[in-house]
C-alpha positions as CSV (number, residue, x, y, z in Angstrom):
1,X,96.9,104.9,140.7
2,X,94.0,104.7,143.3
3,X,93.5,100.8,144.4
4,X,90.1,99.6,145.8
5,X,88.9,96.0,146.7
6,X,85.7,94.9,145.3
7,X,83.9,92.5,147.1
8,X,81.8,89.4,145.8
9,X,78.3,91.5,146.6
10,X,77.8,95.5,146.5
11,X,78.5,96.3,150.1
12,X,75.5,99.4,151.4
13,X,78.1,100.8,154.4
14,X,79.3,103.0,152.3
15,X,76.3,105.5,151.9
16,X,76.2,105.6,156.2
17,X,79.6,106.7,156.0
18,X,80.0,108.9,153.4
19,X,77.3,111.8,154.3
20,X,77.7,115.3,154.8
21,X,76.8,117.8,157.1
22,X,74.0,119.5,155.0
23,X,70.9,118.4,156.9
24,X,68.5,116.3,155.2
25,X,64.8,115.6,155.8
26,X,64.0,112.2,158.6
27,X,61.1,110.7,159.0
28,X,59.9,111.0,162.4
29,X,59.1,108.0,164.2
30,X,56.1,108.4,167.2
31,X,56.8,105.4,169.3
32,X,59.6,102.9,170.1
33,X,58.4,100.2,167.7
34,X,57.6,102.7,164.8
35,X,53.7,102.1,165.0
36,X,51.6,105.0,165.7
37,X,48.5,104.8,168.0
38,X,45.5,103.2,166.2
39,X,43.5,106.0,164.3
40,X,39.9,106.1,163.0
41,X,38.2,107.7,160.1
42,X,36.5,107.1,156.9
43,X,38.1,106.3,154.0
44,X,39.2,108.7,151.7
45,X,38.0,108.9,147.9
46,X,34.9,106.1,148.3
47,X,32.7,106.0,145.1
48,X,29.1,104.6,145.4
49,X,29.8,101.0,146.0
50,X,32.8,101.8,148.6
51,X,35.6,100.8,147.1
52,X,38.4,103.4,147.4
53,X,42.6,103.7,146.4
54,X,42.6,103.1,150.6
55,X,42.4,99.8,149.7
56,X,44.3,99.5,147.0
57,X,47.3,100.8,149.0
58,X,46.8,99.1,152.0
59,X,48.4,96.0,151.6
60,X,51.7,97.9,151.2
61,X,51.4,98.2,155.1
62,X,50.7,102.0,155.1
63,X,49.5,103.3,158.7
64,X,49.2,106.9,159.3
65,X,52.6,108.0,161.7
66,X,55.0,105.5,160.1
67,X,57.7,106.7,158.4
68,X,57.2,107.4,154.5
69,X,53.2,106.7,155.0
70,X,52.4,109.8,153.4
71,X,54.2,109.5,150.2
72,X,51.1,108.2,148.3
73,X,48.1,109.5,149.8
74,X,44.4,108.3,148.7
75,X,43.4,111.5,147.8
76,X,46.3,112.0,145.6
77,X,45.5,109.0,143.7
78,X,42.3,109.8,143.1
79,X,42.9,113.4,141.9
80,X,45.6,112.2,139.8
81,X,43.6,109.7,137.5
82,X,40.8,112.9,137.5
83,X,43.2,114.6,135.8
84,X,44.0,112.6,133.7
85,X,40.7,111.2,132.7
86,X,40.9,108.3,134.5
87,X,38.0,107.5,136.5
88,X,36.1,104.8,135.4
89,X,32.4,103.1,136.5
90,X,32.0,104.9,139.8
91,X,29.5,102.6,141.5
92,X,30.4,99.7,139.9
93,X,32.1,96.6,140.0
94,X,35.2,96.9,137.9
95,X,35.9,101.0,139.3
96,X,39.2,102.2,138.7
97,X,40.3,101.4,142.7
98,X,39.1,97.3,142.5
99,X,40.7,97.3,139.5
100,X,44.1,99.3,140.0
101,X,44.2,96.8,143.7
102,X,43.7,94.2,141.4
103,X,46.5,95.0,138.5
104,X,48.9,96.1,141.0
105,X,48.3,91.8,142.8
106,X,48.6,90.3,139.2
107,X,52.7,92.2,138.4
108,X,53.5,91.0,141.9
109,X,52.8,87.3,141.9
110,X,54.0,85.0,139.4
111,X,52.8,81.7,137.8
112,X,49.2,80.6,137.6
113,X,48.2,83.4,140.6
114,X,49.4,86.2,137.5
115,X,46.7,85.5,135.6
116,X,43.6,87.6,134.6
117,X,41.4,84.8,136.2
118,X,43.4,84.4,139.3
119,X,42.4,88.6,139.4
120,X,39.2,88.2,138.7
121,X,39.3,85.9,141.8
122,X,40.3,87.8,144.2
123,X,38.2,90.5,143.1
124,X,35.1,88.6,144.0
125,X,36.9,87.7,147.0
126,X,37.0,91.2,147.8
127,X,33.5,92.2,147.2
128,X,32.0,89.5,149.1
129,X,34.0,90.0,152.3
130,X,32.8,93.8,151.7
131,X,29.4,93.1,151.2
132,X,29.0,93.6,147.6
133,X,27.8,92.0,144.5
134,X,31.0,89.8,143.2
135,X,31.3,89.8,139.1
136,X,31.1,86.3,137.3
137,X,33.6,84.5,136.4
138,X,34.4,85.7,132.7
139,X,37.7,87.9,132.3
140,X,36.7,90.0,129.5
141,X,35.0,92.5,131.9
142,X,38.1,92.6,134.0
143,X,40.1,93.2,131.0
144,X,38.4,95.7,129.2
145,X,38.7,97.7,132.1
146,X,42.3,97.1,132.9
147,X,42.5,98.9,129.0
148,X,40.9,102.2,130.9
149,X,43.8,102.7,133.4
150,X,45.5,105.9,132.6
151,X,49.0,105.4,131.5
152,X,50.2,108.8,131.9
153,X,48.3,109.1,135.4
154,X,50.0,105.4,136.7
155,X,53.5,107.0,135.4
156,X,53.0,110.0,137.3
157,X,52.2,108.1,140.6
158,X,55.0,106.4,140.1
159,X,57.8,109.5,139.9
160,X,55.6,111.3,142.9
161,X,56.5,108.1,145.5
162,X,60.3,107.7,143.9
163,X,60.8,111.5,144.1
164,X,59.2,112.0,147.4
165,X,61.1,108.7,149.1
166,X,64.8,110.4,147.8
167,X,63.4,114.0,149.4
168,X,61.9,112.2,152.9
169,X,65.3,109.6,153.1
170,X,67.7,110.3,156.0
171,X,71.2,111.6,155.9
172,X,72.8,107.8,156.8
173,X,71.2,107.1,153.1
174,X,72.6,109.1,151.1
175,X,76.2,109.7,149.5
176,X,78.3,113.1,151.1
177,X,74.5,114.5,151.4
178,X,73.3,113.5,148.0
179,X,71.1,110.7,146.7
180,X,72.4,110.0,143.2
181,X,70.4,108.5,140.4
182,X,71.4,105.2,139.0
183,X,70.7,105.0,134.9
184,X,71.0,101.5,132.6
185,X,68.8,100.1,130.1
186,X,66.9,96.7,129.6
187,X,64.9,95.3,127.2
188,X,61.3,93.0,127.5
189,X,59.5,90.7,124.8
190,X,55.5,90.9,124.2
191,X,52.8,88.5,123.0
192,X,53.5,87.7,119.4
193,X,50.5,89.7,117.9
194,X,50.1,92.0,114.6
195,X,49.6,95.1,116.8
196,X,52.7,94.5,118.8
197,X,55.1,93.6,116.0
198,X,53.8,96.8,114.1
199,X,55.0,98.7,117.0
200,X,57.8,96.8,118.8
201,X,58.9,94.9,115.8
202,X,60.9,91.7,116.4
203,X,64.7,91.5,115.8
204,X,65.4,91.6,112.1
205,X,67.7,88.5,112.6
206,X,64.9,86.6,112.9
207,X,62.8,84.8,110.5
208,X,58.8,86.5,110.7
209,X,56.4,84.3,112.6
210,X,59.7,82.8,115.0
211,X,60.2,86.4,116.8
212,X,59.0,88.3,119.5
213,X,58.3,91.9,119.6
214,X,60.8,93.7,121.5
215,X,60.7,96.6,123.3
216,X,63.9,98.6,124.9
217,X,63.9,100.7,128.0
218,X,65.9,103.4,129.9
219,X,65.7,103.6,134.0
220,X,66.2,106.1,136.1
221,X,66.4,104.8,139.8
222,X,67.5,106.0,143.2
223,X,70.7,104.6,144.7
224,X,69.5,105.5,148.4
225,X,65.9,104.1,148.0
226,X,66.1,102.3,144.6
227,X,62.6,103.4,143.6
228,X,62.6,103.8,139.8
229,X,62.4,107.9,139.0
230,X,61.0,107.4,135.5
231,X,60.9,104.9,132.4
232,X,61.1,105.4,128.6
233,X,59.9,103.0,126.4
234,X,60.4,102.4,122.6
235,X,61.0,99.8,119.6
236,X,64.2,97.4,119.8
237,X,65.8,98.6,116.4
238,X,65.5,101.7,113.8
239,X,66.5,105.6,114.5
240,X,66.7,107.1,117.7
241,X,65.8,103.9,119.8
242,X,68.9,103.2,121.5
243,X,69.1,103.9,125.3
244,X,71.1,107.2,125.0
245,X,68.0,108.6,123.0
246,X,65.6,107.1,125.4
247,X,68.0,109.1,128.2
248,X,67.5,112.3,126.5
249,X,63.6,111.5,126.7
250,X,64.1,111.1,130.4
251,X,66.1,114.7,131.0
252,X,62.8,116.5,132.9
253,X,63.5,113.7,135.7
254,X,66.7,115.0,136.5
255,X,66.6,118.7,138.5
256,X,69.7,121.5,139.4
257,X,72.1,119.7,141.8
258,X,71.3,115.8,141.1
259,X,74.2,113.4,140.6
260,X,74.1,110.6,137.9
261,X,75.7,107.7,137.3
262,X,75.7,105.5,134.5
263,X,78.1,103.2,132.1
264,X,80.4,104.0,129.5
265,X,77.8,103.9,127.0
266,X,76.3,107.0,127.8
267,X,79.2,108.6,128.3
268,X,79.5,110.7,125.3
269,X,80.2,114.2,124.9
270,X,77.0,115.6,123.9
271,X,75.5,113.7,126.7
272,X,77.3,115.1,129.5
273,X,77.0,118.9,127.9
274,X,73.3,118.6,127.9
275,X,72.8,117.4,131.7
276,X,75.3,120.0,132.7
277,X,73.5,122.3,131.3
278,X,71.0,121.6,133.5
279,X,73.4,121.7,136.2
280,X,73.6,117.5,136.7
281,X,76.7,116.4,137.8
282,X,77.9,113.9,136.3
283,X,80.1,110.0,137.0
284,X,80.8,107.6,134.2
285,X,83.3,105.1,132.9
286,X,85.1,106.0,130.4
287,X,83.8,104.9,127.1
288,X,86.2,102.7,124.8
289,X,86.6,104.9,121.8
290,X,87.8,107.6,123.2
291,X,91.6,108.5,123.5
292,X,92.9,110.5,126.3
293,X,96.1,112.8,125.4
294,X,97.7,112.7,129.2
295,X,100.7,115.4,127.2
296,X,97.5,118.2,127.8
297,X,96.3,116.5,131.0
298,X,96.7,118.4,135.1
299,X,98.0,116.1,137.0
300,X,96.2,116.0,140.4
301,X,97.5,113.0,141.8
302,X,98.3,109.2,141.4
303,X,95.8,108.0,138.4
304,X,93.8,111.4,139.0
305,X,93.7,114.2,135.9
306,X,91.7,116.9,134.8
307,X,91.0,116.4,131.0
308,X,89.8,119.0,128.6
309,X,87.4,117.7,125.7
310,X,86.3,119.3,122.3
311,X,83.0,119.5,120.9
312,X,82.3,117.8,118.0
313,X,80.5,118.1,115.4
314,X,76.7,118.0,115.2
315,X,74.8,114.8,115.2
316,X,71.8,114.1,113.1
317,X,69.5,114.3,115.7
318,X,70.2,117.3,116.9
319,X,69.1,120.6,115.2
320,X,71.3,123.4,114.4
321,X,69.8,126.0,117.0
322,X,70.6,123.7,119.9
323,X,73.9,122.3,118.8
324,X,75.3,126.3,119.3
325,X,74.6,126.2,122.7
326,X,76.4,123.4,123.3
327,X,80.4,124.4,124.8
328,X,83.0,124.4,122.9
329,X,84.9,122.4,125.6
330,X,84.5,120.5,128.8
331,X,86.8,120.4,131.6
332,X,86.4,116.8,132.8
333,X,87.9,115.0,135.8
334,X,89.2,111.7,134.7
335,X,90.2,109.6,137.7
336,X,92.0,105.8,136.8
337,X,92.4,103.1,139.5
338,X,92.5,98.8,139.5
339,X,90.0,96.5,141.2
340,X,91.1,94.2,143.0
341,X,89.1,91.0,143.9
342,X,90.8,87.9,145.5
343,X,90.8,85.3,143.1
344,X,90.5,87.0,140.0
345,X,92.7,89.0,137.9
346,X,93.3,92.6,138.8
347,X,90.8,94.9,136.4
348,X,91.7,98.6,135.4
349,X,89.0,101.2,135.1
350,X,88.6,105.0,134.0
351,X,86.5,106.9,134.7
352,X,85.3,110.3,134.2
353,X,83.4,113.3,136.1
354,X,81.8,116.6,136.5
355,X,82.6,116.8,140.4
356,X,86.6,118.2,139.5
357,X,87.2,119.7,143.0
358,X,89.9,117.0,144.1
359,X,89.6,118.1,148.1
360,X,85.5,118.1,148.5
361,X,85.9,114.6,146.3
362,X,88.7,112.4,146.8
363,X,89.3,109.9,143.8
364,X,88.6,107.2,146.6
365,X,85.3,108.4,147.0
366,X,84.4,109.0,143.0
367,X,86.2,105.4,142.8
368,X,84.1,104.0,145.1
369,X,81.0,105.9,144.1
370,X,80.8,104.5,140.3
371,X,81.4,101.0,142.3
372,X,77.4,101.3,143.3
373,X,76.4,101.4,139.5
374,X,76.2,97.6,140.0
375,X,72.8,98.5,142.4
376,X,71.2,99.4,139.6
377,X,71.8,95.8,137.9
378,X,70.7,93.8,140.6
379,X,67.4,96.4,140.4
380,X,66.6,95.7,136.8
381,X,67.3,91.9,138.2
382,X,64.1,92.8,140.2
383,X,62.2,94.2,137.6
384,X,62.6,91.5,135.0
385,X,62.6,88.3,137.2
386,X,60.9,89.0,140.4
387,X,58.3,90.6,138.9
388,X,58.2,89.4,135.3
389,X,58.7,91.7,132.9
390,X,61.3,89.7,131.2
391,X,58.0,89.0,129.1
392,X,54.4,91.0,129.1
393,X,51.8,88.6,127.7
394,X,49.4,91.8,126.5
395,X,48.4,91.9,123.0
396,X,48.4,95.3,122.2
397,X,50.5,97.9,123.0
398,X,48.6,100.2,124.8
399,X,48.3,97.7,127.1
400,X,51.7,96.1,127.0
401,X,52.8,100.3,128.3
402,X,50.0,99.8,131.0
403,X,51.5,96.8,132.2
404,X,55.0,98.2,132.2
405,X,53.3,101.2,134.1
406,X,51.2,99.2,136.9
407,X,54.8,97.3,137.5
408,X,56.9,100.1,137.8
409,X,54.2,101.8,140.4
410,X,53.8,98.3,142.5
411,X,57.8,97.9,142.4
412,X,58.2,101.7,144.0
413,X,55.2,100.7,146.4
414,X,56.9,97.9,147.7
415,X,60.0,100.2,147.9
416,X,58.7,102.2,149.8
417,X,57.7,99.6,152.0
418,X,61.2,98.3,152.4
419,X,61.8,102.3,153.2
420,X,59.3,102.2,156.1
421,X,60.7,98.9,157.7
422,X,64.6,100.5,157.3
423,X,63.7,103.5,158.9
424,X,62.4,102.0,161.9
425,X,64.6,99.1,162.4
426,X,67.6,101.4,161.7
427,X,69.0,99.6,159.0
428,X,69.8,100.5,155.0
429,X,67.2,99.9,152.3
430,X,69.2,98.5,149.9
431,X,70.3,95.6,153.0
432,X,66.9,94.6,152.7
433,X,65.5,91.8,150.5
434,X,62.8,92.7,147.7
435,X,61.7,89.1,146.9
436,X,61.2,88.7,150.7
437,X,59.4,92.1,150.5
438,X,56.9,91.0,148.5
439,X,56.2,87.8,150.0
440,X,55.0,89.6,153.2
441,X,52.8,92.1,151.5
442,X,51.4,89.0,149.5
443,X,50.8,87.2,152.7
444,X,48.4,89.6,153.7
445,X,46.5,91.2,150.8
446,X,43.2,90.2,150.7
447,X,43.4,90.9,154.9
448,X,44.6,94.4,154.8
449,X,42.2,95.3,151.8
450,X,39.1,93.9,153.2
451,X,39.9,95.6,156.8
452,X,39.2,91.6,158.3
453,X,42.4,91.7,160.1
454,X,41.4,91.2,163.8
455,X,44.8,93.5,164.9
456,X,46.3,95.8,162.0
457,X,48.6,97.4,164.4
458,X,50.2,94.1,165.7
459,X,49.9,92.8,161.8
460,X,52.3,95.9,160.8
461,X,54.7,95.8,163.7
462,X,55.2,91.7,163.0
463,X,55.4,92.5,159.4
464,X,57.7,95.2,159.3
465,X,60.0,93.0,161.9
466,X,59.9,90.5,159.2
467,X,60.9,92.6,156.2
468,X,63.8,94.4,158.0
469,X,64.9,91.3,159.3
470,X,65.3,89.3,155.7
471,X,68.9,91.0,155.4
472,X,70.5,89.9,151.9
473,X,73.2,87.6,152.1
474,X,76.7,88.9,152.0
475,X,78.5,86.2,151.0
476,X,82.7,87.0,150.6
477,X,84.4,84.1,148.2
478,X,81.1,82.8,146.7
479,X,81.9,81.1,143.5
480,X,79.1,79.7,141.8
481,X,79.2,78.3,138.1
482,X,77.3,79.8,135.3
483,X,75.2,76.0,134.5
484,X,71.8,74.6,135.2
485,X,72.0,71.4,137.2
486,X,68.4,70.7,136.3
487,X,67.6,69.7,132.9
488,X,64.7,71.3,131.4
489,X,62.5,70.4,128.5
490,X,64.1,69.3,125.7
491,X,62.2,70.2,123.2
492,X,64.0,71.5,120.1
493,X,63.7,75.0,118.8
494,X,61.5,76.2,116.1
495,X,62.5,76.7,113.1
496,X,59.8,77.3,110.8
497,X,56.1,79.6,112.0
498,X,54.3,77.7,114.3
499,X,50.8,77.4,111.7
500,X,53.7,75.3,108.9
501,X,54.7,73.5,111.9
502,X,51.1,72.0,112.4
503,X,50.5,71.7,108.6
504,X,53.4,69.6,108.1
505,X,51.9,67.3,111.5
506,X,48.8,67.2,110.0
507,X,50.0,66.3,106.6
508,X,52.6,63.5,107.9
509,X,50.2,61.7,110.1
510,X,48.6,58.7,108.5
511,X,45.4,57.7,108.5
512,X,43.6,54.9,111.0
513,X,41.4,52.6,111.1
514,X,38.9,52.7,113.6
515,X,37.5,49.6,113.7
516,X,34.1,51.8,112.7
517,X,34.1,53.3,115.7
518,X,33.7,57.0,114.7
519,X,36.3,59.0,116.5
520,X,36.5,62.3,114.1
521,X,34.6,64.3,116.9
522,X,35.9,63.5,119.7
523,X,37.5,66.2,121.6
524,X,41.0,64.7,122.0
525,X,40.8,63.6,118.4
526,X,44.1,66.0,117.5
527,X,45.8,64.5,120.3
528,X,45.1,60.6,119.5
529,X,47.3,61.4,115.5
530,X,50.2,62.1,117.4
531,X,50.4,59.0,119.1
């Protein structure tokens, strides 16, 4: 039985020392503090009132000669949303750059500086410190051209900076030479709104008009760099919307030779034919339901077997034609070993794998390997709380899958930030704090976009120092209880849709006398009942 000792947070040492000699791409770094000399030029894509996707990815602190500054490239940008159709007013105020700068500020702030106003804001902001005409003060314009962003064109951005991060990231990155992909599920809830329940419909536990629509979605991200690879979205409930179908959705993201790790819920047998099939290895816990006969099992070493599985028999959504190229059997690797963590019970996990040769992988190493799953937790952490997804305020859901796309792209962005600063501070992405992350690139938006920085090098450099410095805390023995000290609002919770609500208000609040003063208009009139 293998042993290994969990610590309290997800240590990141592990991918430095577990690399392989198959060499892998590194960024090259041109001077001692990772800043290249100060370049000129125009900028690249500029439509008739100058703004241009330079600026909308210059506040990630992009600088031609620093590592990773290459992974999303102006001109890229602009040919991919030509592609796809997605060039809007050229020349004018609300273009597809100004506005793509603008959605990508609104999914990385929070509170009142998230809203379409506070957007609107600082894209007048922008146009006056470049000389141009700002827009008024009225939202609609801004959001009727947020509805023009290209969804397939912002989801294909997004896979070109994860997939280009895991090719460009160093050997002390990755695990025995590979970067595997971390997969888990989460779900989001929407504005209430006819459109949205029709296609996310709320939970059918709940009573209509005291729901949210609900939407569920599968992840792919990087374990080296953490970017997200590629999302799949769909309904909460109903046929084929639970994460392993959204996984299958997701199989072009995966390529010959990648690694995958995910939880015992995908670990099925159909799921693990069909990636390795595509010749994607494969690590996963051991699901629950499934009985291991140890009589047929090899033996190759303490809590270490090789496992042969049989096919069975056809699910319903999948068609005859492909079930016969499915194997009649898999040979499996299942390796067992405890956790042990000090002040908590010793816990016993299984786990199973494609990777069966026991000398190129030790069971340590598999062991230890499925122990980084939890990265992928504390990214979806990221998604839904430092970035706010836990709930998309848009009203339709074309929009609510434009906001989900704009926040995966400005997550991998800031990524690949954190990416730069590791690479030339020496230290290991995943060390690095996102929250932090973002802070700095905040700091400095409207600066870096409007070109009114007096030094841009000295800027980067102080910045970078600052991102690669906000290490995450490591903290052995933490024990923290799972209660809120502060007490929020205690309002109770609704029972009944909210329009009954104020019907039985209205109808329960007697009249006054006004003394003849008449107070029907006035504007707090609604306001002065309840008192």
């Amino acid at each position: 039985m293998v042993t290994i000792s969990a610590p309290d947070s997800p240590s990141h040492e592990g991918l430095s020392q577990q690399t392989s000699t198959r060499e892998a791409r590194s960024p090259q770094i041109s001077s001692h503090d990772g800043l290249p000399p100060q370049t000129s030029g125009g900028p690249i894509g500029q439509g008739v009132a100058g703004a241009s996707f330079d600026d909308a990815i210059e506040p990630f602190l992009r600088q031609p000669g620093l590592p990773f500054a290459d992974v999303l490239e102006p001109r890229l940008i602009e040919q991919t949303f030509a592609r796809h159709g997605g060039l809007f007013a050229t020349g004018g105020i609300y273009s597809t750059p100004v506005v793509l700068w603008a959605f990508l500020a609104q999914v990385l702030r929070d509170g009142k500086q998230s809203a379409c106003s506070a957007a609107v804001s600082d894209i007048a902001t922008y146009l006056g410190q470049t000389g141009r005409r700002p827009p008024s003060g009225d939202t609609g314009d801004y959001c009727r051209a947020r509805a023009k962003l290209s969804a397939p064109a912002l989801r294909e951005l997004t896979r070109h900076v994860a997939t280009t991060l895991a090719e460009d990231a160093p050997g002390d990155w990755r695990w025995r030479g590979r970067c595997p992909k971390l997969v888990d599920g989460f779900d989001f809830t929407m504005a209430d709104t006819p459109a949205n329940q029709l296609a996310f419909p709320q939970q059918k536990s709940q009573a209509p008009g005291l729901g949210w629509p609900i939407a569920r979605v599968c992840a792919v991200l990087d374990l080296a760099t953490a970017a997200i690879h590629d999302l799949a979205v769909g309904p909460y409930e109903g046929k084929e919307t639970g994460e392993t179908a959204l996984l299958r959705r997701l199989f072009d993201t995966f390529r010959p030779g990648d690694l995958v790790v995910f939880d015992r819920y995908y670990c099925s047998y159909m799921m693990l034919a069909l990636l390795r099939r595509r010749g994607v290895d494969v690590c996963a816990r051991l699901h629950g339901a499934r009985k291991i006969d140890f009589d047929r099992a090899v033996e190759l070493g303490p809590g270490d077997y090789l496992v042969t599985w049989t096919r069975p028999k056809c699910p319903p959504w999948m068609s005859p034609v492909q079930y016969r190229t499915i194997p009649e059997t898999l040979t499996l690797r299942l390796i067992e070993f405890d956790v042990t963590q000090p002040g908590r019970r010793v816990e016993s996990l299984s786990i199973v794998t494609t990777l069966t040769d026991p000398v190129e992988h030790t069971a340590e190493d598999l062991a230890g390997l499925y122990g980084y799953r939890w990265f992928v937790e504390l990214d979806i952490r990221h998604i839904k709380q430092t970035l706010g997804l836990d709930h998309v305020p848009c009203k339709s859901p074309g929009m609510v899958e434009r906001h989900l796309r704009v926040t995966a792209l400005a997550y991998n962005l800031i990524r690949r930030t954190i990416a730069t600063a590791a690479a030339v501070h020496h230290r290991q992405p995943r060390s690095i704090s996102f929250t932090t992350a973002c802070q700095i690139v905040l700091s400095a938006w409207m600066l870096r976009a409007t070109g009114a920085c007096r030094d841009e090098a000295a800027m980067t450099r102080s910045a970078l120092k600052r991102i690669a410095d906000a290490i995450v805390g490591n903290r052995p023995g933490r024990i923290e209880p799972r209660a809120l000290k502060r007490r929020r609002h205690r309002y109770p919770l609704m029972t009944q849709p909210r329009h009954q609500l104020r019907q039985e208000l209205t109808a329960a609040s007697p009249p006054r006398k006004n003394h003849g003063r008449p107070i029907a208009n006035h504007p707090c009139a609604g306001e002065l009942l309840m008192t």
